[in-house]
VOBA-1610 file (N, C-alpha, C; in pm, whole numbers, padded with zeros to 5 digits, always signed):
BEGIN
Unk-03238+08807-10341Unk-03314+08845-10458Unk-03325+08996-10474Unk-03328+09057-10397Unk-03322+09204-10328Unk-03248+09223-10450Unk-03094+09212-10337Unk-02985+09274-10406Unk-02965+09224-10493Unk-02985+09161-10603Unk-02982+09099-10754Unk-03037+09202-10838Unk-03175+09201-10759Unk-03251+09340-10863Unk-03213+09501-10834Unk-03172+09500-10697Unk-03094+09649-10710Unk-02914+09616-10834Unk-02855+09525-10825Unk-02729+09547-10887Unk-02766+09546-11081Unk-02885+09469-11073Unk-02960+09473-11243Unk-03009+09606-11251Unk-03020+09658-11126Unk-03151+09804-11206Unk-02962+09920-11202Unk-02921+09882-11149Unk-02757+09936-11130Unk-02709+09952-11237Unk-02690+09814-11272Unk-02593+09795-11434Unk-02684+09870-11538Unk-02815+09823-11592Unk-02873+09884-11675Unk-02905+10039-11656Unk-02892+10114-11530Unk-02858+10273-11549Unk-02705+10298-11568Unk-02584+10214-11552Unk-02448+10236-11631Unk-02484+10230-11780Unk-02535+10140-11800Unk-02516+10054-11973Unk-02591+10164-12017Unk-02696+10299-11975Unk-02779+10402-12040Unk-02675+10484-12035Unk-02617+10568-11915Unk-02558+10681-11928Unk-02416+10654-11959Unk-02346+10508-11966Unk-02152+10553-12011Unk-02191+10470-12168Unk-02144+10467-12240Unk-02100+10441-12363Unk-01998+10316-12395Unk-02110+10205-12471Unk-02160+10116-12496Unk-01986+10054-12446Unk-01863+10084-12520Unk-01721+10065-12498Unk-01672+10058-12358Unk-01718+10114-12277Unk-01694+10125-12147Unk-01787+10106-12025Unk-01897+10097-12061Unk-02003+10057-11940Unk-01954+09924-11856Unk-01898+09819-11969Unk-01845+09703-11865Unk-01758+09758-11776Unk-01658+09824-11799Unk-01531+09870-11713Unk-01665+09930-11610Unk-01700+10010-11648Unk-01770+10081-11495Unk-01872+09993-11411Unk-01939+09920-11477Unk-01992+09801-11386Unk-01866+09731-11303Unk-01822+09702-11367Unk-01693+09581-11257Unk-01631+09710-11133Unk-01610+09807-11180Unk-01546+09910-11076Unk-01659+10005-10971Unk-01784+09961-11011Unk-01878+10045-10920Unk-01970+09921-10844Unk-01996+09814-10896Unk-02089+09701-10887Unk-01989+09551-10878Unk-01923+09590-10910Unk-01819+09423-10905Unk-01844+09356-10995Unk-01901+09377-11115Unk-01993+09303-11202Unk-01882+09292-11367Unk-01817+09154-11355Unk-01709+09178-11434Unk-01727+09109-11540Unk-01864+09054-11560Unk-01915+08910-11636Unk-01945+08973-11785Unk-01908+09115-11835Unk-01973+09184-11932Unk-01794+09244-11985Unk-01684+09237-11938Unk-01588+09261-11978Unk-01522+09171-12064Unk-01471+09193-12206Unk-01428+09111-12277Unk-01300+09015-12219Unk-01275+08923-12261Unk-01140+08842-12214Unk-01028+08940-12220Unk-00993+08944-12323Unk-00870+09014-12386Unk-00880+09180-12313Unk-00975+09230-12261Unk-00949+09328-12156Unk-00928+09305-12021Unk-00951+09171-11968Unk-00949+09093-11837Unk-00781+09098-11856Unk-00768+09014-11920Unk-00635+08978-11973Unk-00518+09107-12002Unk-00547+09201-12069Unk-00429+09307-12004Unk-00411+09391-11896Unk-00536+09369-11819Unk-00525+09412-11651Unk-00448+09345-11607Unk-00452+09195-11635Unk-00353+09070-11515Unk-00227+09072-11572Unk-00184+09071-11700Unk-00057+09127-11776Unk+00017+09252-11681Unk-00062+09364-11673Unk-00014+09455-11642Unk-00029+09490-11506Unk-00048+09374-11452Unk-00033+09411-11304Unk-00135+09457-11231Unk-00248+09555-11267Unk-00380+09611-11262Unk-00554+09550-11232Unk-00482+09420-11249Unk-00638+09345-11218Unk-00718+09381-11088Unk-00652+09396-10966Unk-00728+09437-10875Unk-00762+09608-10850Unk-00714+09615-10930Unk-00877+09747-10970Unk-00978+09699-11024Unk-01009+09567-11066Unk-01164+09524-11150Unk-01239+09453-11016Unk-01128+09456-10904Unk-01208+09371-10798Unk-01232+09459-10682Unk-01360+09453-10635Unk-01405+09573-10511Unk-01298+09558-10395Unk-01229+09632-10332Unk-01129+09603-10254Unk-01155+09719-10144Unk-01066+09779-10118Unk-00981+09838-09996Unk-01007+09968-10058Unk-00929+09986-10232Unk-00908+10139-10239Unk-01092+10145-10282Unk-01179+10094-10351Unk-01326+10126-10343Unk-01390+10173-10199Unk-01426+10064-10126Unk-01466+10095-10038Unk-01363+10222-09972Unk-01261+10214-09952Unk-01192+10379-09913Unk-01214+10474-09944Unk-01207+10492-10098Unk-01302+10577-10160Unk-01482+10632-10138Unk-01526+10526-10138Unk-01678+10547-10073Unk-01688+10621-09933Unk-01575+10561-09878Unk-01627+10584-09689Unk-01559+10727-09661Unk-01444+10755-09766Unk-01445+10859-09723Unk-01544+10999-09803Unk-01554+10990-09913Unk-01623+11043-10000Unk-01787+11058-09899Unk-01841+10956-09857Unk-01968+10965-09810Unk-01947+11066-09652Unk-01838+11006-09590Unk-01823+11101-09488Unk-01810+11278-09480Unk-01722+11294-09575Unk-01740+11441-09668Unk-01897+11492-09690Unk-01953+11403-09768Unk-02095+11443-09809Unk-02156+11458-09671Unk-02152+11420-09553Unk-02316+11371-09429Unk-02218+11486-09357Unk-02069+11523-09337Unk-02022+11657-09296Unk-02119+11724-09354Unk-02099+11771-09459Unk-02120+11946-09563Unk-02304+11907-09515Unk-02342+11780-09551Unk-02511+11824-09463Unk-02548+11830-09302Unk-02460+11921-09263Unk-02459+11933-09093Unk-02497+11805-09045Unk-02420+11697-09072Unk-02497+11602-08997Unk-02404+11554-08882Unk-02430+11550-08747Unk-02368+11552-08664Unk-02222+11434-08692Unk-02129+11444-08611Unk-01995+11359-08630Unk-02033+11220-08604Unk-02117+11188-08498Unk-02162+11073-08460Unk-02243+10982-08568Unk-02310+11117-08580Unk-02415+11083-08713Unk-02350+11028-08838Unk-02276+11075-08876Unk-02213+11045-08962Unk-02095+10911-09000Unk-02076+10889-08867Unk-01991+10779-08850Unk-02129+10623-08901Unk-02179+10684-08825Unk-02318+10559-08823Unk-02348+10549-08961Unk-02341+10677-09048Unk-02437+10680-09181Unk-02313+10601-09256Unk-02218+10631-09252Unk-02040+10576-09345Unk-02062+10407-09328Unk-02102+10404-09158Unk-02132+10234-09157Unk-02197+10170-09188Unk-02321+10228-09212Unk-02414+10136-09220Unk-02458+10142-09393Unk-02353+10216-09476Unk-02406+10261-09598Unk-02258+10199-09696Unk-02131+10191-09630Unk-02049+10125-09667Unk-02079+09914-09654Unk-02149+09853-09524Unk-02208+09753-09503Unk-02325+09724-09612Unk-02380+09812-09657Unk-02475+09751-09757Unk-02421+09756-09889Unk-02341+09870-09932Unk-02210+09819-10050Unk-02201+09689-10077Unk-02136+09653-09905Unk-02078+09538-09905Unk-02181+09410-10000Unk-02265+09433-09926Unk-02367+09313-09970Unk-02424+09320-10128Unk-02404+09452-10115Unk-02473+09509-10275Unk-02419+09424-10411Unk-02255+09438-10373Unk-02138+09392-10461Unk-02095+09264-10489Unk-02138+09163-10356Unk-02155+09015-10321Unk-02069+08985-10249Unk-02058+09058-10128Unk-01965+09031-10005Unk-01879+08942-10029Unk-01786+08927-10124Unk-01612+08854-10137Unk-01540+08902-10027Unk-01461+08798-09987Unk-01372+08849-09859Unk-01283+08955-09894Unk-01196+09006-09990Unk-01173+09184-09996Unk-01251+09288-09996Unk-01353+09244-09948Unk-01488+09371-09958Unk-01528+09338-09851Unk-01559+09253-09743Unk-01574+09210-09623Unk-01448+09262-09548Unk-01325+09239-09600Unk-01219+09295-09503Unk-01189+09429-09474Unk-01191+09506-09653Unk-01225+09648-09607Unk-01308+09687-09601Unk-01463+09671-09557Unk-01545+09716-09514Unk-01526+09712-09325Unk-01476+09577-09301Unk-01464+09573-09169Unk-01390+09691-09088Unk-01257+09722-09183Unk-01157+09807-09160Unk-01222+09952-09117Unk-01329+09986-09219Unk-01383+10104-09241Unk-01469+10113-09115Unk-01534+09997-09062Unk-01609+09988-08907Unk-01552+10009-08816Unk-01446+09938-08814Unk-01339+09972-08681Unk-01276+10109-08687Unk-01265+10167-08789Unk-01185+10328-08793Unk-01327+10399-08748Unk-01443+10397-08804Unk-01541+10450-08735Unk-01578+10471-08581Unk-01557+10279-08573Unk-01592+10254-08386Unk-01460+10347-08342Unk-01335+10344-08342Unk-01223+10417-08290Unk-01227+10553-08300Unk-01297+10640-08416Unk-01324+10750-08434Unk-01426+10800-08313Unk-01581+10732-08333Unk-01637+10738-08219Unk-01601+10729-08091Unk-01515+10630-08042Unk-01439+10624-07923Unk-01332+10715-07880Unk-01279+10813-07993Unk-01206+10847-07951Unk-01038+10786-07944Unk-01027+10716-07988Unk-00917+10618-08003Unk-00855+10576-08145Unk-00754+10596-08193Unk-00696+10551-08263Unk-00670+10412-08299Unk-00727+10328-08338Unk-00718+10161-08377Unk-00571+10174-08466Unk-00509+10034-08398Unk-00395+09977-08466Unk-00417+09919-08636Unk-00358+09946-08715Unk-00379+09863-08831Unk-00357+09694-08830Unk-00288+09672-08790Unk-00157+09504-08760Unk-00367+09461-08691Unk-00359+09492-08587Unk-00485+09413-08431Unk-00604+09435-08598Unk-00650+09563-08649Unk-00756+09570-08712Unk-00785+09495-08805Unk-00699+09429-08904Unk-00607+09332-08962Unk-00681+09191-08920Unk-00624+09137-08834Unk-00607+09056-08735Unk-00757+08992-08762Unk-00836+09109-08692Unk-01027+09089-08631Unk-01071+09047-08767Unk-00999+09146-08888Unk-01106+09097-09038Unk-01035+08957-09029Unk-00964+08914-09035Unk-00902+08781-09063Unk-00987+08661-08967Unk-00984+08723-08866Unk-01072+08613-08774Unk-01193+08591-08850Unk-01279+08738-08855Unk-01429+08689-08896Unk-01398+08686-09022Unk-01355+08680-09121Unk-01351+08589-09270Unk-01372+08476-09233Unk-01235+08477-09212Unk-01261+08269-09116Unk-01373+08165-09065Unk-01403+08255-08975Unk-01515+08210-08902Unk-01622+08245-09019Unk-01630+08280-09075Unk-01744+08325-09142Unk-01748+08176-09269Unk-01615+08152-09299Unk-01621+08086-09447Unk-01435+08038-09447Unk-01417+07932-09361Unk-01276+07881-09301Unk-01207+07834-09427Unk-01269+07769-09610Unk-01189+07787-09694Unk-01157+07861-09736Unk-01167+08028-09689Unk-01147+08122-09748Unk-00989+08121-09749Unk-00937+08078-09620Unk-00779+08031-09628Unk-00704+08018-09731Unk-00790+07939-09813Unk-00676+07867-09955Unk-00731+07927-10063Unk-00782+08029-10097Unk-00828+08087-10166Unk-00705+08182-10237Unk-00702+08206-10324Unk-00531+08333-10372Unk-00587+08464-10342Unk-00724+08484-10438Unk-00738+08603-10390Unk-00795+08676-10280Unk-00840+08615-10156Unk-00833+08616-10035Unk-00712+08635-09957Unk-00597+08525-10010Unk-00441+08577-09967Unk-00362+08684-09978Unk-00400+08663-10122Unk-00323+08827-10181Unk-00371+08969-10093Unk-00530+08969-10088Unk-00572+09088-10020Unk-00529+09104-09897Unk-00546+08960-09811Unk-00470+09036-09671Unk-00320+09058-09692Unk-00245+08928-09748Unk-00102+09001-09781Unk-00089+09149-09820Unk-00156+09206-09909Unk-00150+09299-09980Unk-00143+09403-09825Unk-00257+09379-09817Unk-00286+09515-09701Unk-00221+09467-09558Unk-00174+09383-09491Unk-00053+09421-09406Unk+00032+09477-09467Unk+00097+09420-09588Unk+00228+09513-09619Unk+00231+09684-09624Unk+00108+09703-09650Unk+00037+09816-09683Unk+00066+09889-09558Unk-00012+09806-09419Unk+00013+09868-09309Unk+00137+09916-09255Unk+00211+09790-09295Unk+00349+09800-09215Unk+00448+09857-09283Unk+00398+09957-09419Unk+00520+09989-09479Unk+00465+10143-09419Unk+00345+10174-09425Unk+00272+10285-09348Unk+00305+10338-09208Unk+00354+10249-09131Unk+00377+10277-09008Unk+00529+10335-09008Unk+00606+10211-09105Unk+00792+10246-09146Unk+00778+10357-09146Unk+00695+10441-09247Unk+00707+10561-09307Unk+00671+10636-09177Unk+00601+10662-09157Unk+00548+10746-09040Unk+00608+10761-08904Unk+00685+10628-08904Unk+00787+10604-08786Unk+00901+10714-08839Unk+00958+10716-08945Unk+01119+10788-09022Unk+01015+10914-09023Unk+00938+10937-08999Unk+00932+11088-09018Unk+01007+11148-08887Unk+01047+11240-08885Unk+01115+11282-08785Unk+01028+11432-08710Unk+01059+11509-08613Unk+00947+11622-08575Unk+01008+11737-08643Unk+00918+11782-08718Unk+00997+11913-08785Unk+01015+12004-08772Unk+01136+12029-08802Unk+01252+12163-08756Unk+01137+12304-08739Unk+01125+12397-08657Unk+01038+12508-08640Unk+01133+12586-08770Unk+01217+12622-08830Unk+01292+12704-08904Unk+01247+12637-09021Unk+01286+12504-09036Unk+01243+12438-09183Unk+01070+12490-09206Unk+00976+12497-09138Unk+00881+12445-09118Unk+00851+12649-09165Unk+00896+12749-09084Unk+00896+12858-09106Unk+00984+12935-09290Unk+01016+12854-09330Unk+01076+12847-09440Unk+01005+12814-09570Unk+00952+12680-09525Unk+00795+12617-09606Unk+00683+12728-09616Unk+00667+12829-09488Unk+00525+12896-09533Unk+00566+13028-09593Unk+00703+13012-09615Unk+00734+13138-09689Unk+00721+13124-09849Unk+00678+13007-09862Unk+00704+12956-10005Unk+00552+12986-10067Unk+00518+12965-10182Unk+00348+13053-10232Unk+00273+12881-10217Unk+00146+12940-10238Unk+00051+12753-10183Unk+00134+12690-10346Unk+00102+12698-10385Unk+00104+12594-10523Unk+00216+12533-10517Unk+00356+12602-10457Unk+00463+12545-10450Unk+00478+12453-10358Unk+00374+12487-10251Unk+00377+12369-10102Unk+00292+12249-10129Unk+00168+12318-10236Unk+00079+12202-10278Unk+00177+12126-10352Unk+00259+12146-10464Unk+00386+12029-10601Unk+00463+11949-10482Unk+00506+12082-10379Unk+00570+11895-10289Unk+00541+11829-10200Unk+00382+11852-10179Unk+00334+11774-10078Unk+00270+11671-10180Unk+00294+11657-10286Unk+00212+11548-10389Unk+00337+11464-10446Unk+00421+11552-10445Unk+00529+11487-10506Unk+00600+11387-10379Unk+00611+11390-10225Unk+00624+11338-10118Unk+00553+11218-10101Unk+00408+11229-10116Unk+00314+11197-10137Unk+00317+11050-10256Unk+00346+11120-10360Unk+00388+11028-10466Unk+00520+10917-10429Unk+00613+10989-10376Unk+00713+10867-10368Unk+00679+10803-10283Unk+00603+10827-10192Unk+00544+10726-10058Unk+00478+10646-10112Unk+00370+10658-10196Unk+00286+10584-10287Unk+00359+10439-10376Unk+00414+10541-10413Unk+00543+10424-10501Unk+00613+10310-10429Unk+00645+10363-10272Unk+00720+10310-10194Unk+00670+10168-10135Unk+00508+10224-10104Unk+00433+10129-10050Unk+00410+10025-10154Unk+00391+10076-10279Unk+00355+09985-10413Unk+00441+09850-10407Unk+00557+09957-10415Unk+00728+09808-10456Unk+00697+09730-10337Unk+00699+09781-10192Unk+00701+09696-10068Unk+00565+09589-10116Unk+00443+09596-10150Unk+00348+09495-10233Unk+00402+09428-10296Unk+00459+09479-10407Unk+00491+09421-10528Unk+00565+09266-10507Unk+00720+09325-10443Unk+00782+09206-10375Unk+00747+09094-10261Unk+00635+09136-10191Unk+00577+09036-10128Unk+00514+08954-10210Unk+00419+09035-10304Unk+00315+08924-10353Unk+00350+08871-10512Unk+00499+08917-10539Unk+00501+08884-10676Unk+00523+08709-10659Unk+00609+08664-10622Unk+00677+08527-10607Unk+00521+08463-10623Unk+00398+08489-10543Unk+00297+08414-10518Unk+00189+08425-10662Unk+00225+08563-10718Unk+00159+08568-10846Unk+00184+08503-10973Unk+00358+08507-10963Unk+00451+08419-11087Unk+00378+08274-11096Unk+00417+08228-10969Unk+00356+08038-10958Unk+00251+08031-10966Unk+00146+08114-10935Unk-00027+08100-10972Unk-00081+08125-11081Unk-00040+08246-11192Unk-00092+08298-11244Unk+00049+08352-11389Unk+00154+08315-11335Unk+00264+08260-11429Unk+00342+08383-11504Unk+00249+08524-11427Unk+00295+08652-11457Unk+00371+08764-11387Unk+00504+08814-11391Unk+00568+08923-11341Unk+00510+09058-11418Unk+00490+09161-11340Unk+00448+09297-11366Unk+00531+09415-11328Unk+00641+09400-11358Unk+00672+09499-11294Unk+00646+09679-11313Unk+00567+09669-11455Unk+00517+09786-11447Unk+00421+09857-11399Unk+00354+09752-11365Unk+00226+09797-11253Unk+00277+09907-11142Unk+00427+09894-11085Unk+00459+09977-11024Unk+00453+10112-11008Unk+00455+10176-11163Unk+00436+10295-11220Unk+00285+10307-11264Unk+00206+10211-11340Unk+00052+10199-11344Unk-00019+10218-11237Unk-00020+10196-11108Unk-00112+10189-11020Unk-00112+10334-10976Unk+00013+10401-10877Unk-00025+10478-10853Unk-00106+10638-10997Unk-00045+10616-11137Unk-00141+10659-11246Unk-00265+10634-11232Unk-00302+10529-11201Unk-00462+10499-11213Unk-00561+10547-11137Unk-00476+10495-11010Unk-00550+10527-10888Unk-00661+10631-10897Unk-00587+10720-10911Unk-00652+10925-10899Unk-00804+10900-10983Unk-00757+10800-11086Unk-00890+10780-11172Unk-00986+10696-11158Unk-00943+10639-11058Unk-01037+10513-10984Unk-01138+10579-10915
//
């Protein structure tokens, strides 16, 4: 009942300060609250590939945990401190939004990079993976046959494992190449570290795309292939 009346006193300070056309979009993307979005705008998100930006996921909560971690830095608040404040403030998100298993999984994600941060240790993505999958389960065992429960973990192994590809092909870089780069002015090092950046983005997208399209066609009866080019556009604005 709590959190009912915090996500009502939520929506009705969106529906005051964004404009009347868009307050639904920002409820569903800050609150999960998608019950105020017209059909026919539901409907060219899933057209276009884009629907899971209307659903709290991985890149939200990512966004939050790191954004909040930034903020409890710049207020001297110790590293430890701060790990604790990301957890325990990303966990009530969770609940805030109505704990769906893509908001349970990356929230979990965001605990374990914390606990590993605190420890000192680098956590595997594949094992971290793994633990949200267990406690979904255990938590709510039809979550199994659920699509959009599937899609999200599909989504985010591929995610992982196209992350690691990449990071594996990087190779150690040349001291001359590398002395060559800082001869160059920032703005020019900033265009291709975004533009690098960008095709990696893209890269990881298609590696999604083709996993989870086949499962989207037969469920939902739609190919997107422009989403490919839409998502990483959006993102920045998410």
């Amino acid at each position: 009942g709590m959190l009912e009346k915090v996500r009502r006193w939520g929506t009705s300070v969106i529906n005051q300060h964004v404009a009347l056309d868009r307050a639904p979009l920002a409820s569903a993307l800050l609150l999960g609250s998608r019950e105020s979005i017209p059909r026919e705008d539901t409907e060219v998100f899933l057209v276009t590939g884009t629907i899971h930006i209307l659903s709290i996921s991985g890149l939200h909560v990512g966004i939050l945990a790191c954004a909040l971690f930034r903020l409890f830095q710049m207020g001297a608040l110790p590293r430890t401190g701060a790990l604790a404040a990301v957890s325990l403030c990303t966990g009530a998100y969770m609940l805030l939004v109505g704990a769906e298993p893509p908001v349970i999984r990356a929230t979990l994600l965001v605990w374990i990079a914390c606990l590993g941060a605190f420890l000192g240790r680098r956590p595997l993505g594949a094992n971290s993976l793994a633990i949200a999958v267990v406690i979904v389960v255990l938590w709510h065992p039809p979550e199994l046959f659920r699509i959009s429960t599937q899609l999200s973990f599909l989504s985010t192994g591929i995610l992982i494992a196209a992350a690691t590809a990449i990071r594996a092909d990087q190779k150690e870089p040349d001291p001359l190449l590398q002395l060559i780069e800082r001869s160059h002015s920032y703005g020019w090092r900033w265009m291709r570290k975004m533009f690098r950046s960008g095709i990696e983005i893209v890269a990881m997208g298609a590696c999604i795309w083709v996993a989870a399209a086949p499962m989207v066609a037969l469920l939902f009866h739609v190919v997107s292939p422009i989403g490919l080019l839409l998502n990483p556009l959006i993102a920045p604005f998410v």
